[in-house]
C-alpha positions in Angstrom: 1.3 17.5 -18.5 4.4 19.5 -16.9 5.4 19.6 -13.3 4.7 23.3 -12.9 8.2 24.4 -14.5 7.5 25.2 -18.2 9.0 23.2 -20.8 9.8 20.1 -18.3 8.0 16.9 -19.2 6.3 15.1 -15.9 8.0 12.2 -15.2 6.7 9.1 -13.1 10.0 7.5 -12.9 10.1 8.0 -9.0 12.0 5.5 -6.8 9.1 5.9 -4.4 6.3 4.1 -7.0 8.2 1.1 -6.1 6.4 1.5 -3.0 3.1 1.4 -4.6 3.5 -2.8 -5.2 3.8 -3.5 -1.2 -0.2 -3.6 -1.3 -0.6 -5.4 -4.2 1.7 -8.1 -3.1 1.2 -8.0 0.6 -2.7 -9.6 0.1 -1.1 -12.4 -1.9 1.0 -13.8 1.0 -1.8 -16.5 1.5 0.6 -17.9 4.2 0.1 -14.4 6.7 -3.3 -15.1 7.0 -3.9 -19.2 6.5 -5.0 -19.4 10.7 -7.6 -18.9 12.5 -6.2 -17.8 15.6 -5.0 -15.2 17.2 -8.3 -13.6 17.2 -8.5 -10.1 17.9 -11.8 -9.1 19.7 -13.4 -12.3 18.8 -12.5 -11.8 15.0 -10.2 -14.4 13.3 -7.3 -13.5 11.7 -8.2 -13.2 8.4 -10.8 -10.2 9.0 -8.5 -8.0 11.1 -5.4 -8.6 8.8 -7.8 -7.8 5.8 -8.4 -4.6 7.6 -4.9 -4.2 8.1 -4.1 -4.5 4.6 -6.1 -1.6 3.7 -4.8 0.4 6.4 -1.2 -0.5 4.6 -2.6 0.4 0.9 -3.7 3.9 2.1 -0.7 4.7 4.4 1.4 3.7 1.5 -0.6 5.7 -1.4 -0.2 8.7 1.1 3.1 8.5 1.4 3.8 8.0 -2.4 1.7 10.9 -2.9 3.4 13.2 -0.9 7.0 12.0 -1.6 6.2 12.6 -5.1 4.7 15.6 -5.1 
């Protein structure tokens, strides 16, 4: 694989992967969502946040994506 220049090796060594472990770890808080209240439009806390999560995990691969483009 090359990054479009020839002769130079892609590299994944990016600062910006780092960003990639924010949803992976962010789900494991067990504390964020151990409630039942506030509820948002009648739904406990752990469904919206869930929701939330993957909102985070695709905002996050996006901008990985794009920064190392």
């Amino acid at each position: 694989m090359t990054t479009g220049e020839p002769g130079q090796p892609r590299t994944d060594r990016s600062p910006w992967n780092w960003l990639l472990v924010l949803p992976i770890v962010l789900p494991l808080l067990t504390f964020l969502y151990n409630a039942d209240e506030p509820r948002l439009l009648g739904f406990p806390l752990f469904y919206w946040l869930q929701i939330a999560f993957i909102v985070v995990g695709v905002a996050t691969t996006t901008l990985v994506y794009r920064m190392t483009k």
